[in-house]
N, C-alpha and C positions, 0 to 999 in steps of 0.2 A: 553565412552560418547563423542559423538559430541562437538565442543567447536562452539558456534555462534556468530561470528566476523559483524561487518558492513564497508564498505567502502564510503565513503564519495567520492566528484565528483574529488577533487586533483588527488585522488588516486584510481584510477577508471583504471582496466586493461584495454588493446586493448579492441575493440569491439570487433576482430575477436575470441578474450580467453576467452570471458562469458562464454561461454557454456551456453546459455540460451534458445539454438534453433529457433532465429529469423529469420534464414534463411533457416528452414528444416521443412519439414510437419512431426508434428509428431503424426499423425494420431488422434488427440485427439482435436476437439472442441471448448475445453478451452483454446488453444493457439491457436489463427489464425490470429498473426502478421507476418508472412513468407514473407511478402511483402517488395521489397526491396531491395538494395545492402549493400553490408559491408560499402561502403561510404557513401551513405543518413544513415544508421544507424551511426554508426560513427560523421556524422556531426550532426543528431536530438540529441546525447548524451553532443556535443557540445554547442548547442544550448542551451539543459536544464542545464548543469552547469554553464554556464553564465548567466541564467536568475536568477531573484534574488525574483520572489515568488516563484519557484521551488529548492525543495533542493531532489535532486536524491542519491539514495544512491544505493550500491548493497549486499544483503546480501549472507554471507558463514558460510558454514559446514566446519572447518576445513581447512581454507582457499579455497576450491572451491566457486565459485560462482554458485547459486542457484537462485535468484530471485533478479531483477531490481527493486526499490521504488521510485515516485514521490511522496513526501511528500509535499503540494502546500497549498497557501493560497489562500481560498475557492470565496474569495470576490472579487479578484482580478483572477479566473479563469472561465471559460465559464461555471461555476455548477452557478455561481453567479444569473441568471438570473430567475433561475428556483425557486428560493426558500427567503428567507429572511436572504440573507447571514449574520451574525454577523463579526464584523470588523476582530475576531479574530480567526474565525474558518477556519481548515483546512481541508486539504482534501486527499485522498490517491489512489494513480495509482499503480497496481502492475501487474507482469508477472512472473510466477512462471516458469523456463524451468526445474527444476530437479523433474521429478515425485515422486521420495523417500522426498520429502520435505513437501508432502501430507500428510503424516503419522500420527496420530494424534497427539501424542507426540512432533512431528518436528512443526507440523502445529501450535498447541496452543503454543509451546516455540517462533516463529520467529513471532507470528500473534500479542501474546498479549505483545510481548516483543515492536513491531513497535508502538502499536497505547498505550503503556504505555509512550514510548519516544515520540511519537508528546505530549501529554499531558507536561510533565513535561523540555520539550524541551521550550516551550514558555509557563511558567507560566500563561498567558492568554488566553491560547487557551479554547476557549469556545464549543465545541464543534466539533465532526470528520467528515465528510460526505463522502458520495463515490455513484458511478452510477451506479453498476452493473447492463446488461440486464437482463432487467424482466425475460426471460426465465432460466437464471442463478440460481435456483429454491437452488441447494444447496450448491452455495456460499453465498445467500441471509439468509436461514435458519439457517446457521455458524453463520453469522452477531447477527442472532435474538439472537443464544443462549451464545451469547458474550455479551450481554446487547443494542446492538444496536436496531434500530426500522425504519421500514420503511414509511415516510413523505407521501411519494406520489408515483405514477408513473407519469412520464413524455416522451416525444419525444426529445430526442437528435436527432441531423442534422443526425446521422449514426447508431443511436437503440433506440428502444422504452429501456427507464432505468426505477429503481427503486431509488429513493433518499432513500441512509441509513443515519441513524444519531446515531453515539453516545456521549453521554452528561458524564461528568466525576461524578464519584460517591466518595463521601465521601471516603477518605482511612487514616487512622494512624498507624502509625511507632509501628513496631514489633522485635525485638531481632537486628540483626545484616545485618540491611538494608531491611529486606522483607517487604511487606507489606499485609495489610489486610484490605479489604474490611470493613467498617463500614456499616451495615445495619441497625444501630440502628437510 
């Protein structure tokens, strides 16, 4: 079994050891940040740890790194404009470079593990949103069947998006820290 660690911006390896493929086509669509040197990357990673609505993180399998997280506050970022941002909702940037992290198994452990930590990370988070392009058809449908829901479509400066939302759902404490879904 995989163990899923997260790294926080302190402790954030070199850019050049992500292994995230930021700087290598790797022939797939859904990555198409290749743009860039090891330094402008490097210093953007800079940038975000010092910014103080962005909290960046990078997730691992067993200590490799797998995917880069901006976990951001929504109302203070440029999603803000587009929708009725609440004071306390956030928001979520990610880049996947390890294609085995796709997996479904991998994918619901790391996906609902993140957006279970922004919930309970800021007790007042009201709310998750994110932009995926509209043409993004089944990252978006992932979303839907994660309880999310699609607000609108809009025009970002650089794609036509989708605004997802998801709202936190009732949950109480079951045996030894899990939790479970209250649909009642």
């Amino acid at each position: 079994m995989k163990r899923l660690t997260v790294v926080t911006g302190d402790h954030f390896p070199r850019a050049d050891s992500l292994n995230l493929r930021l700087r290598e086509k790797t022939g797939e669509e859904r990555i198409s940040v290749n743009k860039g040197s090891l330094e402008q990357h490097t210093a953007y990673l800079e940038a975000q740890c010092a910014d103080a609505h962005v909290h960046p993180l990078i997730g691992c399998f067993d200590d490799r790194p797998f995917a880069y997280f901006e976990i951001y506050w929504a109302k203070e970022d440029r999603i803000a404009p587009f929708y009725d941002a609440h004071d306390f909702d956030r928001g979520l940037h990610l880049l996947v470079g390890e294609c085995g992290a796709h997996s479904t198994g991998k994918l619901n452990a790391w996906f609902n593990a993140v957006l279970h930590d922004m919930f309970i990370d800021d007790p007042r988070t009201q709310r998750i949103v994110g932009e995926p392009r509209i043409d993004n058809a089944r990252n978006i449908a992932y979303m839907h069947r994660l309880g999310r829901y699609t607000l609108k479509e809009f025009d970002f400066p650089r794609k036509r998006a989708a605004l997802i939302v998801l709202e936190p759902r009732p949950v109480k404490a079951r045996g030894h820290g899990s939790l479970l879904v209250d649909d009642e």
